[in-house]
N, C-alpha and C positions, 0 to 999 in steps of 0.2 A: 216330283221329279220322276223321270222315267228312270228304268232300270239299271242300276250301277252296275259296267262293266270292270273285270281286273284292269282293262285296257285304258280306261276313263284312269283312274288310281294311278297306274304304271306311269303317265303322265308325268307323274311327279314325284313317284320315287323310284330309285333307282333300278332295281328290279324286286322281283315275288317274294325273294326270303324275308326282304324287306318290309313289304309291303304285308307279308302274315304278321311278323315282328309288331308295326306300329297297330296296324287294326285290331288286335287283340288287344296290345294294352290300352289304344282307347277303349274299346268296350267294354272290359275291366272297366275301366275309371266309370264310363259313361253307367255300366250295371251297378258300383257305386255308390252314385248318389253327382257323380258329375253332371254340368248341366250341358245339355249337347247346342251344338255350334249351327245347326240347321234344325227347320223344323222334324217332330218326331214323327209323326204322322203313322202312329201305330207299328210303327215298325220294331225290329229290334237293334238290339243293342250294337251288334255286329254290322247289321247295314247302315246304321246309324254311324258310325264310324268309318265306313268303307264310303258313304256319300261324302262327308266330311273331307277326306282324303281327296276324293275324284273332285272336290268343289276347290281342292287347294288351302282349306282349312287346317291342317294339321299337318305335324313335319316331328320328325323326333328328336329336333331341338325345342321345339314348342312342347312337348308332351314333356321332355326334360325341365322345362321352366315351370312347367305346368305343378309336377310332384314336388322341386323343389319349394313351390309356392306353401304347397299343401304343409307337407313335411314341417315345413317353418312354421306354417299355423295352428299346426297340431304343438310343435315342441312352447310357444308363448302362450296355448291356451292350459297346456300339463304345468306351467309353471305360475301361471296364475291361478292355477288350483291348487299347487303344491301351496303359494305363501296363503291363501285362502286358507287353507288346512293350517299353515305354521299358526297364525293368527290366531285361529280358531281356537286352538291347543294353547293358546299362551294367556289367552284369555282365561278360558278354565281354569289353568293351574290358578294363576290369580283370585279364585274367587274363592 
């Protein structure tokens, strides 16, 4: 892709403050370990996000769904660790 303008971005949100707001914490996410929504094409994180934006990819409803998602997958994997552990412990004493 040729080079992403603020202008391309501004497209689609509403204005700059904005527009720093979402781009940063995609590229958070995306620096991460998130998987990016366009190709990576050596670039970084930050433009990686800012393409994403100017392609209509991203909105910060969707980056909202997005952490939600995560959050939630983080709090059934801690708890599938935690009774892994209960287990674990219950066994031992048992033996």
């Amino acid at each position: 892709m040729a080079r992403v303008t603020v202008e391309d971005c501004l497209e689609h949100v509403e204005n700059r403050f904005d527009l720093v707001l979402l781009a940063s914490r995609r590229a958070r996410q995306i620096s991460m370990g998130a998987d990016p929504l366009v190709e990576e094409n050596n670039d970084k994180p930050t433009v990686i996000a800012l393409r994403e934006i100017a392609e209509n990819l991203i909105s910060i409803s969707s980056l909202d769904e997005m952490d939600t998602q995560r959050e939630l997958a983080e709090i059934a994997s801690d708890e599938e660790l935690a009774n892994e552990i209960s287990q674990s412990t219950m066994m031992g004493s048992m033996s």
